[in-house]
N, C-alpha and C positions, 0 to 999 in steps of 0.2 A: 561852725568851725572858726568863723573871726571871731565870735565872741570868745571864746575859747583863746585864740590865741591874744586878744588884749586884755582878758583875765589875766594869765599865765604874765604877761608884761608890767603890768599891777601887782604883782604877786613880787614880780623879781623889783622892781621901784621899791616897792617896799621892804623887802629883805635888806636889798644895800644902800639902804637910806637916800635913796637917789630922788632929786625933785620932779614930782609928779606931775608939774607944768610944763614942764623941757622935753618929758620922756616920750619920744614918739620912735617906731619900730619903724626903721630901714628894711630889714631882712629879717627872719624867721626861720629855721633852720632845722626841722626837727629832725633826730635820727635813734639808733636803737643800735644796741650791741647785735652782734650773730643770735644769742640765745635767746633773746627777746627781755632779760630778764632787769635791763638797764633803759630807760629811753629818756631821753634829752632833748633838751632845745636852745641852739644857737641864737642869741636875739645878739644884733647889730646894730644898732639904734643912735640917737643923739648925745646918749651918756656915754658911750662906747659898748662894749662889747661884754655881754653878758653868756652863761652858761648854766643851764639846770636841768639836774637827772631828776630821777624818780626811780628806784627799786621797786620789780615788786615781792622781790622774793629774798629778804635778809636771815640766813640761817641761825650767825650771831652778830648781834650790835656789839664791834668792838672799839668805837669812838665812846671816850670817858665824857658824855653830854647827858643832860637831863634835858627831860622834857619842860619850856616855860609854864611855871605858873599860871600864865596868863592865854595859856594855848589850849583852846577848847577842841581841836581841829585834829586833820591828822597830824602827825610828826614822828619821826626817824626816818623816814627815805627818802626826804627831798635833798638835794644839795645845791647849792649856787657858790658861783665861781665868777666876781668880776676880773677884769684886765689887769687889776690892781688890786693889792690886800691881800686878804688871807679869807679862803670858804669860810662859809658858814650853811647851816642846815635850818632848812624852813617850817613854816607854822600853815600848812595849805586846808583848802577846800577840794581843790579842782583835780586833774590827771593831768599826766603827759604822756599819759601812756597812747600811743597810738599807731595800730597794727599796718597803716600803710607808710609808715614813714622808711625813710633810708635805713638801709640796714649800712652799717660801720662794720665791712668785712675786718674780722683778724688782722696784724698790721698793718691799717688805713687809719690816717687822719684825718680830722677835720678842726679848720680854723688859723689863723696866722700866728703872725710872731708875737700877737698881744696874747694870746690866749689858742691855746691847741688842747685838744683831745685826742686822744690815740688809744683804740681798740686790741683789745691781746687778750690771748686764751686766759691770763690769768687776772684779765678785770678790766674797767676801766679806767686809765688813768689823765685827771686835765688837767693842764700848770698856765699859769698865766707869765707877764714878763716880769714880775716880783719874783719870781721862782715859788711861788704860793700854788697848791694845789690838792688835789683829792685824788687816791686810789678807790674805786668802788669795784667790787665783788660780792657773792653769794655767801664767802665765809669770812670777807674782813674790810672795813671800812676804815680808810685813814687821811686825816688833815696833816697838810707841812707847808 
């Protein structure tokens, strides 16, 4: 399970280009929507404060992204969300999927004023303090 979660840390370093010598994990955070069908993990760390779901059930992909060239792996249902910028969607190996973690009842958040996620019947939605962030759902997936 720790390796697991310094994968998942590695995974997120190198999504947002963050240095990999710096990057060590304060807190770790994982939680899931009511439906199971979203689950994420809050990492807290040296760079600050990171965010990434994993869907497992996307009915339609409606973000205009291609998959990289250079992505052998999976990709369409990762998504990461620093404190700063704008999401982007990941090139993974590994899960986040993980059936003991916190469930994110219906109007319940989690995270500060750098970055919050907030659970609703009709998805979930995280913004950072850029005002940058991702709605996730079963039928629409969107970056602002």
């Amino acid at each position: 399970r720790n390796i697991m979660k310094l994968a998942l840390l590695a995974v997120a370093v190198a999504l947002l280009g963050l240095p990999a010598a710096s990057a060590k994990a304060d807190s770790l955070t994982p939680f899931r929507t009511p439906s199971g069908n979203i689950h994420c993990m809050l990492i807290d760390g040296d760079e600050g404060m990171i965010v990434e779901c994993e869907m497992r059930d996307i009915a339609s992909f409606t973000l205009p992204l291609r998959r990289p060239a250079d992505c052998d792996l999976d990709w369409g249902n990762r998504f990461a969300l620093a404190a700063e910028g704008k999401p982007v969607m990941g090139c993974y190996g590994d899960t986040l999927q993980d059936n003991s973690s916190r469930v994110l009842q219906y109007g319940q958040s989690i995270g500060n004023e750098l970055l919050n996620c907030i659970s609703r019947q009709s998805g979930l939605t995280c913004e950072n303090q850029s005002g940058h962030g991702f709605l996730l759902s079963k039928a629409k997936q969107k970056f602002y």
